[in-house]
DRENDO-1510 file (C-alpha; in Angstrom, 1 decimal, always signed):
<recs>
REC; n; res; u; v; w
REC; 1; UNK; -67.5; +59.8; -71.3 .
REC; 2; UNK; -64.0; +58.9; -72.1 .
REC; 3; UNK; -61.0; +61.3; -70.7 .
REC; 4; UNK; -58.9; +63.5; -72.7 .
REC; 5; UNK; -55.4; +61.6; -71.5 .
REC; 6; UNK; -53.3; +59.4; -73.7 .
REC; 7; UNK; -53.5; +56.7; -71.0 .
REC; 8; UNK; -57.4; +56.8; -70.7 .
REC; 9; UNK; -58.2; +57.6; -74.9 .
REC; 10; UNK; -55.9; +54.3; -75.4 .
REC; 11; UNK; -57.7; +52.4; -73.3 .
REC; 12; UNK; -60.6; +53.1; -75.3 .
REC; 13; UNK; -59.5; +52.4; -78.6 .
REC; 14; UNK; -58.1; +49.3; -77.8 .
REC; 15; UNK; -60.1; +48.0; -75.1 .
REC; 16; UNK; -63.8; +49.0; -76.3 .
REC; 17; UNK; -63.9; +50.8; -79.6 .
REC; 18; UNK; -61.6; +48.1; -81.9 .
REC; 19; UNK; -63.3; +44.8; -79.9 .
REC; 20; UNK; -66.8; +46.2; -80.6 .
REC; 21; UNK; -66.3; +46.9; -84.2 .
REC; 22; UNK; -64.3; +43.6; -84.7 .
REC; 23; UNK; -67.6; +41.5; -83.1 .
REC; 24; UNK; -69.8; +43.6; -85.3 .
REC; 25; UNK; -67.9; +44.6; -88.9 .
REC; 26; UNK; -66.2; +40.7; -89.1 .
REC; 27; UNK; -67.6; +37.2; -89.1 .
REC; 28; UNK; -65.4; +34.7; -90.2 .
REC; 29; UNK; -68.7; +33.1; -91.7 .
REC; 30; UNK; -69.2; +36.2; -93.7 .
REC; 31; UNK; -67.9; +36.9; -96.9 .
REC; 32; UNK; -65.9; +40.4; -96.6 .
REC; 33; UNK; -66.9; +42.6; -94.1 .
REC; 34; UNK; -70.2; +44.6; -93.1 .
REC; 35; UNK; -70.3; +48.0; -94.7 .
REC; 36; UNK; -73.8; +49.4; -93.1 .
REC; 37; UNK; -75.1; +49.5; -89.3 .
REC; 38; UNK; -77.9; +50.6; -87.7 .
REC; 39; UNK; -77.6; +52.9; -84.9 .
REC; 40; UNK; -78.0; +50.4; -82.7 .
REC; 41; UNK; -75.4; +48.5; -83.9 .
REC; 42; UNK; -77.4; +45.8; -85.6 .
REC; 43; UNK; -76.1; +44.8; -89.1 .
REC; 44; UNK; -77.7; +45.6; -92.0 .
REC; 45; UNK; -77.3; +42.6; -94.4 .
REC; 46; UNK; -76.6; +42.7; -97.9 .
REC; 47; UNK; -74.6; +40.6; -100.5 .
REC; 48; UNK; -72.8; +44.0; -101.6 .
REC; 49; UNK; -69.4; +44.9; -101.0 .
REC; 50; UNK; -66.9; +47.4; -102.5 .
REC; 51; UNK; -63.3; +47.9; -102.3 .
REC; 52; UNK; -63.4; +50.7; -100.3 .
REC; 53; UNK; -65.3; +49.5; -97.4 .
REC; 54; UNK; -62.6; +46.4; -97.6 .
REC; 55; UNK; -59.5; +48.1; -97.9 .
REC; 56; UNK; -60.1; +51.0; -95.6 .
REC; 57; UNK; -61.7; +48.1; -92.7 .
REC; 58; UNK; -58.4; +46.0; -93.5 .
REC; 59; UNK; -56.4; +49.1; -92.7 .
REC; 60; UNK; -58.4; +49.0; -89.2 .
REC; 61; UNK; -58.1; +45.5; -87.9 .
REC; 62; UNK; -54.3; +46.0; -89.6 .
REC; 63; UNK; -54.0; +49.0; -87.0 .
REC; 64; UNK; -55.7; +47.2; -84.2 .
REC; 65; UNK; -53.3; +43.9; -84.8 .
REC; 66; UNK; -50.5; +46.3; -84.2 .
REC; 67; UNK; -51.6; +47.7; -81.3 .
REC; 68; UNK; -52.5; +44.2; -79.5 .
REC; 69; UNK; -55.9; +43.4; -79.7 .
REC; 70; UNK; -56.8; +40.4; -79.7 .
REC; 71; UNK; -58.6; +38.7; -83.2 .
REC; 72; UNK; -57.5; +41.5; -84.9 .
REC; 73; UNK; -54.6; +39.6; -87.2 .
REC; 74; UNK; -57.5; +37.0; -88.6 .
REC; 75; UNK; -60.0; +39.5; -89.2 .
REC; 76; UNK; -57.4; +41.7; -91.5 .
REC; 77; UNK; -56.4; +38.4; -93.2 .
REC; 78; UNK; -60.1; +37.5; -94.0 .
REC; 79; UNK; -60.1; +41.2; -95.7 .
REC; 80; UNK; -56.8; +40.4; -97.1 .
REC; 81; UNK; -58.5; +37.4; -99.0 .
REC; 82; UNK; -61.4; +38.9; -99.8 .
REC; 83; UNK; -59.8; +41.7; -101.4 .
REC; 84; UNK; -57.0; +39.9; -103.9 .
REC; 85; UNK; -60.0; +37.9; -104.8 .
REC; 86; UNK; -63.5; +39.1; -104.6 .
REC; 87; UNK; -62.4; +42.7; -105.3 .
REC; 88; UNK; -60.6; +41.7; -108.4 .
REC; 89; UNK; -61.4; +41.0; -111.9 .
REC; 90; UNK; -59.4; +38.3; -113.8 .
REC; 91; UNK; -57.5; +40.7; -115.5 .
REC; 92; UNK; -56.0; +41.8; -112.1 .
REC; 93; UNK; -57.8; +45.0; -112.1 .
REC; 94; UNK; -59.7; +46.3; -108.5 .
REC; 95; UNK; -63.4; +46.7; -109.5 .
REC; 96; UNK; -65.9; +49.1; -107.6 .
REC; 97; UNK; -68.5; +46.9; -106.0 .
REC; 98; UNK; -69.2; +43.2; -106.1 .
REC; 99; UNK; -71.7; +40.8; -104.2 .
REC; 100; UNK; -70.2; +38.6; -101.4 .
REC; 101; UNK; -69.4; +35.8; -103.5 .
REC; 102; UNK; -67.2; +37.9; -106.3 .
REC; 103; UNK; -69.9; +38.8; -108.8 .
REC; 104; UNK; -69.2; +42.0; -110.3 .
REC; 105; UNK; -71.8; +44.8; -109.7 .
REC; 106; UNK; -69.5; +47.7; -110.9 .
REC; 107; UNK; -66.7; +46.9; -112.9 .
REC; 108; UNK; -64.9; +50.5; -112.6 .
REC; 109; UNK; -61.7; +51.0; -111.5 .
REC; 110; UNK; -61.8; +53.8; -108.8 .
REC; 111; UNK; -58.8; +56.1; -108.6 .
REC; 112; UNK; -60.2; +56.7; -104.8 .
REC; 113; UNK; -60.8; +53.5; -104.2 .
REC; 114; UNK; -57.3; +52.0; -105.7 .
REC; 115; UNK; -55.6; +54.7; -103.2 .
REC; 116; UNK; -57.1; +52.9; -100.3 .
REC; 117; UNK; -56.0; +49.6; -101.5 .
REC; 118; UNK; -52.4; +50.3; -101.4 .
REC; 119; UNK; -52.9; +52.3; -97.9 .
REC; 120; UNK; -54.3; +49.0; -96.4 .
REC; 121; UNK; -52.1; +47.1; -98.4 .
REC; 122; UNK; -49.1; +49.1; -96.7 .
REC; 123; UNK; -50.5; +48.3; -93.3 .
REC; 124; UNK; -51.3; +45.1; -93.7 .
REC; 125; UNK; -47.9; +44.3; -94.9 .
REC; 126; UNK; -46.9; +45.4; -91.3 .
REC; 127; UNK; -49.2; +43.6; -89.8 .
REC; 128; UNK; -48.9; +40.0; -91.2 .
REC; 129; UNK; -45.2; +40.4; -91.7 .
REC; 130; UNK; -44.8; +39.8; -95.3 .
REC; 131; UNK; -44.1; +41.4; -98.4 .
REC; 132; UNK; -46.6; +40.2; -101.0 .
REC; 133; UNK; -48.8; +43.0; -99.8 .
REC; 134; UNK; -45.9; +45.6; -100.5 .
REC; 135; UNK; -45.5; +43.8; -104.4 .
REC; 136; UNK; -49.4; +44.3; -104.7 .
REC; 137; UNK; -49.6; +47.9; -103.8 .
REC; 138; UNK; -46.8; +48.5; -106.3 .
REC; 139; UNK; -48.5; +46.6; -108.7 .
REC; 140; UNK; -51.8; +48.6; -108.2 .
REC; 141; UNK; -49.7; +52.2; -108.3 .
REC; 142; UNK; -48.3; +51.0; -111.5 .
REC; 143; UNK; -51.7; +50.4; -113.0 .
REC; 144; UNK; -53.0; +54.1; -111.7 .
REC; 145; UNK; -49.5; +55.2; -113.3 .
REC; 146; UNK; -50.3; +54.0; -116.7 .
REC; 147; UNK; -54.0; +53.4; -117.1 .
REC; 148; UNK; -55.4; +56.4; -115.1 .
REC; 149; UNK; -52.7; +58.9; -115.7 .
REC; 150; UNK; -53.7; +62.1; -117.1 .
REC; 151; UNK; -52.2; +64.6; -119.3 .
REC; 152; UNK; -52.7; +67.7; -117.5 .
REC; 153; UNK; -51.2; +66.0; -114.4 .
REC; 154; UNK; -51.6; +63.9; -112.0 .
REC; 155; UNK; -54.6; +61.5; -112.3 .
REC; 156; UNK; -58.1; +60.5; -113.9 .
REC; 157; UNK; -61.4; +59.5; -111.5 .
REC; 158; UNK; -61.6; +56.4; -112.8 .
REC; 159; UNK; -61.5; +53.9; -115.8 .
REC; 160; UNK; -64.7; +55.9; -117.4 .
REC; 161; UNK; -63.2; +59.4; -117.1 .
REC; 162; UNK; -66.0; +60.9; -115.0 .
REC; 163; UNK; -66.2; +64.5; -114.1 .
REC; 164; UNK; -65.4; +66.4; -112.5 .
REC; 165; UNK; -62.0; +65.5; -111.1 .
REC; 166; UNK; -61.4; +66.0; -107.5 .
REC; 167; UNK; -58.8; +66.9; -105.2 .
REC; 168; UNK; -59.7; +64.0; -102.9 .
REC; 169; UNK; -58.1; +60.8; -104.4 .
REC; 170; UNK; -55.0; +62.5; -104.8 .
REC; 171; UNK; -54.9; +63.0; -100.9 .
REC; 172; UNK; -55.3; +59.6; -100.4 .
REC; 173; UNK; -53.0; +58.9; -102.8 .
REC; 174; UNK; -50.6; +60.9; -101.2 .
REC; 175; UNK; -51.5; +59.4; -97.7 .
REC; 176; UNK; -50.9; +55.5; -99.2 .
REC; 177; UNK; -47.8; +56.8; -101.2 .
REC; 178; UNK; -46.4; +57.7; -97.1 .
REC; 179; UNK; -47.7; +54.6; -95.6 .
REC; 180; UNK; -46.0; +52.3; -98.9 .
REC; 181; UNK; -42.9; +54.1; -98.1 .
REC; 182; UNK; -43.1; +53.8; -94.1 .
REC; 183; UNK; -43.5; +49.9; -95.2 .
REC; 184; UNK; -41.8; +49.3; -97.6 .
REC; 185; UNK; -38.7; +51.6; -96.9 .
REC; 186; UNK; -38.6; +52.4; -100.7 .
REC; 187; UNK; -37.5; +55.8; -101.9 .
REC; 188; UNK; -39.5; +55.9; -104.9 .
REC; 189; UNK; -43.0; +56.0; -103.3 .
REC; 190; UNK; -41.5; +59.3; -101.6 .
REC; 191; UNK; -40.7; +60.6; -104.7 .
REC; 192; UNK; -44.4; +59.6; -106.1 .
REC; 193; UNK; -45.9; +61.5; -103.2 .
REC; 194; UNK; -43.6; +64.9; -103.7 .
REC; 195; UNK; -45.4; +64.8; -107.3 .
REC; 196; UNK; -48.8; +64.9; -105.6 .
REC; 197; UNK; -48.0; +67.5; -103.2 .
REC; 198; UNK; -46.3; +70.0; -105.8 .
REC; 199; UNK; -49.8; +69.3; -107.8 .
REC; 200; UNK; -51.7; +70.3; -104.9 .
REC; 201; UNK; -49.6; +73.4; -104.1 .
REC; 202; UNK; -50.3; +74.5; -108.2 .
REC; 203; UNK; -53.7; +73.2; -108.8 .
REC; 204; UNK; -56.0; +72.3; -105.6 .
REC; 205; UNK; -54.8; +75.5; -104.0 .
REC; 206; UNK; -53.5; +77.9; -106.3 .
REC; 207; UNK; -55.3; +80.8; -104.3 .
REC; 208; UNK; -54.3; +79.4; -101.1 .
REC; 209; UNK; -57.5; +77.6; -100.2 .
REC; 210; UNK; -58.2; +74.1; -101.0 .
REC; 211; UNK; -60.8; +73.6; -103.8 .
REC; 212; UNK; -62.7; +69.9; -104.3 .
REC; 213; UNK; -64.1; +70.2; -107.6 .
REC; 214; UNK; -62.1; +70.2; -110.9 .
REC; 215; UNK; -62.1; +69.9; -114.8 .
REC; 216; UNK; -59.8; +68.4; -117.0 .
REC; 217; UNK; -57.6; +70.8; -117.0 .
REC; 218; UNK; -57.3; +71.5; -113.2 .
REC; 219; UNK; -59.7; +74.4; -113.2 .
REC; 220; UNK; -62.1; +75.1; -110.7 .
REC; 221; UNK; -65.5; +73.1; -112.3 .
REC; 222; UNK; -68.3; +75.6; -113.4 .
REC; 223; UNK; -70.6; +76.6; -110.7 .
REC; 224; UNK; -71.2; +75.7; -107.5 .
REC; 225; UNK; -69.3; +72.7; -107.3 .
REC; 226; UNK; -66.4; +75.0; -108.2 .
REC; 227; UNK; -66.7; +77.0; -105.2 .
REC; 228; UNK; -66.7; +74.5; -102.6 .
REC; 229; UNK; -63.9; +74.2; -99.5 .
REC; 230; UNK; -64.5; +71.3; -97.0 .
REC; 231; UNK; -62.3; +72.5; -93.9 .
REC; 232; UNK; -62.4; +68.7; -93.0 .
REC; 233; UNK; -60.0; +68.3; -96.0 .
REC; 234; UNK; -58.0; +71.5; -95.4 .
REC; 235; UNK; -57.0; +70.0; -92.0 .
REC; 236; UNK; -56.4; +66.6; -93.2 .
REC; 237; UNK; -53.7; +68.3; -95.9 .
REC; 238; UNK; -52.4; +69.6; -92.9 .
REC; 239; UNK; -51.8; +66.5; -91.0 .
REC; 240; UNK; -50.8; +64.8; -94.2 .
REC; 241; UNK; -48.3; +67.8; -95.4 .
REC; 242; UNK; -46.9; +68.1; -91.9 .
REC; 243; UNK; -45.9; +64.6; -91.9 .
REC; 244; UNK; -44.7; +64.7; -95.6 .
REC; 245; UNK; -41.9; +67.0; -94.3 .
REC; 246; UNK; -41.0; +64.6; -91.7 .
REC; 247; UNK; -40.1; +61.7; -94.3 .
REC; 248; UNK; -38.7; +63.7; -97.4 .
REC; 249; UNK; -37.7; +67.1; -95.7 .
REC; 250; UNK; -39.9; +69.2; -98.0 .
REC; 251; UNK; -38.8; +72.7; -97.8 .
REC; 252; UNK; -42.7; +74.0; -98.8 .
REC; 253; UNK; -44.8; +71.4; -97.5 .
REC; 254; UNK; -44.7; +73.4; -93.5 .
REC; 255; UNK; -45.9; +76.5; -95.5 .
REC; 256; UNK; -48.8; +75.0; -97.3 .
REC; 257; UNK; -49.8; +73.5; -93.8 .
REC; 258; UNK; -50.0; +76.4; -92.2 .
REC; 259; UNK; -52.1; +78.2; -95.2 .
REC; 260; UNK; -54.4; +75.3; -94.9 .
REC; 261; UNK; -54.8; +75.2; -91.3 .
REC; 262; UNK; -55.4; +78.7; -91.2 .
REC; 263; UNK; -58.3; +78.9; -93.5 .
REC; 264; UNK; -59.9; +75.9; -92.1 .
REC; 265; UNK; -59.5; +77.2; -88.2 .
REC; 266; UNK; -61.0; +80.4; -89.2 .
REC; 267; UNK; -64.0; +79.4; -91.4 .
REC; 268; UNK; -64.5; +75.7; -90.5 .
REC; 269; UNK; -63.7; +75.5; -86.7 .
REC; 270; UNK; -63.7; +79.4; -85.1 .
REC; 271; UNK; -65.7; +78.7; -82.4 .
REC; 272; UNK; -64.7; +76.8; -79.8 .
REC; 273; UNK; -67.3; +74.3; -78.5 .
REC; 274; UNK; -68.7; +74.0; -82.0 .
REC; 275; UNK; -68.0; +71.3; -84.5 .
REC; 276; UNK; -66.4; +71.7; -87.9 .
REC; 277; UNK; -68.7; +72.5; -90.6 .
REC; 278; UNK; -68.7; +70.7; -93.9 .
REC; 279; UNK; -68.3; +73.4; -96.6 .
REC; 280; UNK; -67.5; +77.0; -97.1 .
REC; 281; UNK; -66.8; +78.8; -100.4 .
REC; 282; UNK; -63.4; +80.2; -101.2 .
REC; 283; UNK; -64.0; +83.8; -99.1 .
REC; 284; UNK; -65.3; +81.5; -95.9 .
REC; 285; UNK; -68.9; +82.1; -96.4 .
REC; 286; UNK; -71.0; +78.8; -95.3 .
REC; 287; UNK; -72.2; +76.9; -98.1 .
REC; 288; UNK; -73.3; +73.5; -95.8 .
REC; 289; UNK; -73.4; +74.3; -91.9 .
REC; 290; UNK; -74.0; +70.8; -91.0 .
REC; 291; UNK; -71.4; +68.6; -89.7 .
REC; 292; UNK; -70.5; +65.3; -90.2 .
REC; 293; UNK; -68.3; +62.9; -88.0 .
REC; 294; UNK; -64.9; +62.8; -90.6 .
REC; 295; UNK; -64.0; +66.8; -90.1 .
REC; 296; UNK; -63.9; +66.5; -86.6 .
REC; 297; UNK; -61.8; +63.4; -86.3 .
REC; 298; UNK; -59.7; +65.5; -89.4 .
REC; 299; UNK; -59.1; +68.3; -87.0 .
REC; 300; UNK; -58.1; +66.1; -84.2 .
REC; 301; UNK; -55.2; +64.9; -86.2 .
REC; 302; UNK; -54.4; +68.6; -87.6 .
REC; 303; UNK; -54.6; +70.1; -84.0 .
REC; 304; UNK; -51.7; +66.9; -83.0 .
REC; 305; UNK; -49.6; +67.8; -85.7 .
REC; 306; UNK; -49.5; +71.3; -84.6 .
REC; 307; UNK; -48.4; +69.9; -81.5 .
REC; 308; UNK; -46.1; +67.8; -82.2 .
REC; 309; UNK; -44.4; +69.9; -84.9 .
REC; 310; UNK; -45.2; +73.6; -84.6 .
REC; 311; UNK; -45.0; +73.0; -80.1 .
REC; 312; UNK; -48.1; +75.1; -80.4 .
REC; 313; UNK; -49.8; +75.5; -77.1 .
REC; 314; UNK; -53.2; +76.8; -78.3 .
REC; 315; UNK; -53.3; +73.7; -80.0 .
REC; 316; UNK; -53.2; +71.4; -76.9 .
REC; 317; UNK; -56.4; +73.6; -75.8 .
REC; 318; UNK; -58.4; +73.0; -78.9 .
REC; 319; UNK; -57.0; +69.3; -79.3 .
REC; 320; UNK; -58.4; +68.7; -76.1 .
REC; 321; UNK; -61.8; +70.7; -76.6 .
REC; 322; UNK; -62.6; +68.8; -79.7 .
REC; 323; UNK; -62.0; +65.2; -78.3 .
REC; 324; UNK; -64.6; +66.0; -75.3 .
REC; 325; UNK; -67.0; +67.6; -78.3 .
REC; 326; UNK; -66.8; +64.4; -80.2 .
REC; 327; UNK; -67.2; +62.3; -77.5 .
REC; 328; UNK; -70.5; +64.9; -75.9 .
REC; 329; UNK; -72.0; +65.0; -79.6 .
REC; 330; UNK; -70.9; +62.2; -81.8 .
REC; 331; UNK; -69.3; +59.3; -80.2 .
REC; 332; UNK; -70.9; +56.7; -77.8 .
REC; 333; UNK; -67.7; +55.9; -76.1 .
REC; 334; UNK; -69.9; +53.1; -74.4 .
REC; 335; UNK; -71.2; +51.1; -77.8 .
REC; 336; UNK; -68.4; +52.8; -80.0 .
REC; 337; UNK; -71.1; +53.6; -82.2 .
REC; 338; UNK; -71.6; +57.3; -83.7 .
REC; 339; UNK; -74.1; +59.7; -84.9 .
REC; 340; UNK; -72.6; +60.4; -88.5 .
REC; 341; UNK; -73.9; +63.5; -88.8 .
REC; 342; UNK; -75.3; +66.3; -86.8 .
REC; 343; UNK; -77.4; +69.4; -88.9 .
REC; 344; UNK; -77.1; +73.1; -89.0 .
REC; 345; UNK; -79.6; +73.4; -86.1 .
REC; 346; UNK; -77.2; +71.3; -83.8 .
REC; 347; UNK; -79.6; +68.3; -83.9 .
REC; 348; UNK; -78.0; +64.5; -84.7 .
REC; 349; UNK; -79.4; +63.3; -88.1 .
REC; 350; UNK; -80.7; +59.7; -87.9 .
REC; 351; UNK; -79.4; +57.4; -90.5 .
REC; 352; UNK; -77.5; +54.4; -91.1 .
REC; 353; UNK; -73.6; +54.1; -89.7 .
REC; 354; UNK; -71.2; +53.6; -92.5 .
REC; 355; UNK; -68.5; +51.4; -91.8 .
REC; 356; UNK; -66.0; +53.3; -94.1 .
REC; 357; UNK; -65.7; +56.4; -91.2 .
REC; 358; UNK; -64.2; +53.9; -88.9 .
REC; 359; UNK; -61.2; +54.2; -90.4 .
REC; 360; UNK; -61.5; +58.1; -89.6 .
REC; 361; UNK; -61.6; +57.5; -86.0 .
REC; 362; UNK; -59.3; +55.3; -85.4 .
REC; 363; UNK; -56.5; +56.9; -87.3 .
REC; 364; UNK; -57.6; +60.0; -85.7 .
REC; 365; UNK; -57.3; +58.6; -82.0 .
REC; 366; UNK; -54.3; +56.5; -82.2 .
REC; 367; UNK; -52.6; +59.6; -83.9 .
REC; 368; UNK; -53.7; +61.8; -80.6 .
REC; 369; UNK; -52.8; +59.1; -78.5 .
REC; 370; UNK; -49.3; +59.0; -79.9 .
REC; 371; UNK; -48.4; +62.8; -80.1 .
REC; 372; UNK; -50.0; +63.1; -76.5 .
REC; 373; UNK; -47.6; +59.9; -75.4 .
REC; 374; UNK; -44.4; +61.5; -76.8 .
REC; 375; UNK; -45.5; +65.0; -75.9 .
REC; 376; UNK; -45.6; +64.2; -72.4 .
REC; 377; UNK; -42.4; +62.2; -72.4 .
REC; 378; UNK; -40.3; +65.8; -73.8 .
REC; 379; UNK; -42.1; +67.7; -70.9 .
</recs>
């Protein structure tokens, strides 16, 4: 069991959790990086890789190089390669899915996908210390700007138009529009992520909740899709909006935060000692009671911006609450390994790790670790 202190919580991310996942996610003799494990930690081989898996494990070992671990700079360099090359067709454009040695499987170009890209892009750019990663991520934003743009605002899916259109790339969007800006020190990519947030604050949530599923014309999809709120993503707006205030000064973007956080602490998270479910409808009522890892380590992040922006002293309670839950019901602190998901009746569902929620944790727990670091120093 690993403590609830910034001191002790470092220790584990960068002492056990980022080694363990660099041994088993990176091999220098493998093409890209393992996307599947078994839950007990054995790789599951396969010759297929997608852009997200690569991006979002290049923003990891990017991450883990700046916080001193050792290997960590040559494993986000071998995703760095693997990405500008494998992950792209000639014509420049970020495909879906290839195999290990650059054959295309899906030859889409992912609007959720292409976000990740210029969020690892942005931190690999810090990382390495150059700037060709900063020129590709404006390179890829310009493609979404012009090939994936829509009409009734902000942007398409994909390259084949698929429906519905979700709330979800945008987020991501807007979370790689910060970390460009962080990076790059470049005023437009603020300016690119106050368009995503006004879209949020008239479309996603127009009635104050946080819908998921859309149609072309930014109205909730028909049926049951349409009536879907994931708390996990009402608390990662928060985090996101909370900080969006910080670098532009947003005069609505504290509002919206606290109107998410609210609906998502009362109907995703209301009682203490339980994890955050994965979907209620727009009243609260529980569509999916089962919980997977991402909400909680989405609330973690929520509860530390309350912290560290709103001084809210509740929130230290839950913030530490949450982080022994994850640790009691997800998280093997020993193997850094962790049940994905746990059902409605409380019990841990036994299936394959994906590699892609590692980027969930360790965002999540250097993000604690920081506001707990700089909290403590004010007191």
């Amino acid at each position: 069991m690993v403590g609830v202190s910034a001191e002790e919580l470092s220790a584990w991310l960068t002492g056990s959790l980022l080694p363990a996942w660099l041994a088993r996610a990176y091999d220098p003799k493998r093409r890209g990086y393992a996307e599947w494990v078994q839950p007990n930690g054995s790789i599951i081989e396969s010759e297929r890789r997608t852009t997200l898996v690569t991006a979002r494990t290049l923003y990891v070992f990017s991450h883990a190089h700046l916080l001193g671990v050792p290997g960590a700079l040559e494993a986000a360099r071998h995703g760095l390669s693997f990405l500008l090359s494998a992950c792209r067709d000639s014509d420049g454009r970020f495909i879906h899915a290839c195999t290990t040695q650059g054959e295309i499987i899906d030859g889409k170009s992912d609007l959720y996908d292409l976000a990740f890209v210029i969020f690892a892009l942005a931190w690999c750019a810090r990382a390495i210390g150059e700037s060709e990663p900063l020129d590709q991520g404006e390179a890829v934003m310009r493609f979404i700007e012009t090939a994936l743009v829509s009409p009734s605002g902000g942007f398409r899916e994909d390259t084949l138009g698929t429906l519905p259109r979700r709330q979800n790339p945008h987020m991501h969007l807007l979370e790689a529009c910060h970390a460009m800006a962080q990076s790059s020190g470049e005023k437009r990519w603020l300016e690119r992520a106050e368009r995503i947030v006004c879209l949020m604050q008239r479309r996603f949530a127009a009635d104050g909740t946080l819908g998921e599923f859309f149609d072309n014309e930014w109205k909730p999809f028909a049926g049951e899709q349409g009536r879907i709120r994931e708390p996990g993503h009402h608390f990662e707006w928060t985090w996101l909006l909370y900080h969006h205030e910080r670098l532009t000064g947003s005069g609505t973007a504290r509002m919206s935060a606290r109107q998410l956080f609210a609906f998502g602490e009362m109907f995703g998270a209301e009682a203490a000692g339980k994890p955050v479910i994965n979907e209620v409808d727009q009243k609260g009522a529980v569509l999916n009671g089962g919980a997977l890892l991402w909400p909680q380590t989405e609330y973690l992040k929520a509860l530390a911006a309350r912290l560290e922006f709103e001084d809210d002293n509740e929130a230290t309670n839950r913030l530490n609450g949450h982080l022994r839950l994850m640790f009691e019901r997800f998280v093997d602190a020993d193997t850094g390994l962790w049940s994905n998901q746990i059902d409605r009746q409380g019990w841990r569902v036994a299936e394959p790790i994906p590699v892609r929620v590692l980027y969930h944790l360790v965002l999540a727990v250097a993000d604690v670790c920081r506001v707990k670091q700089s909290h403590s120093a004010k007191s």
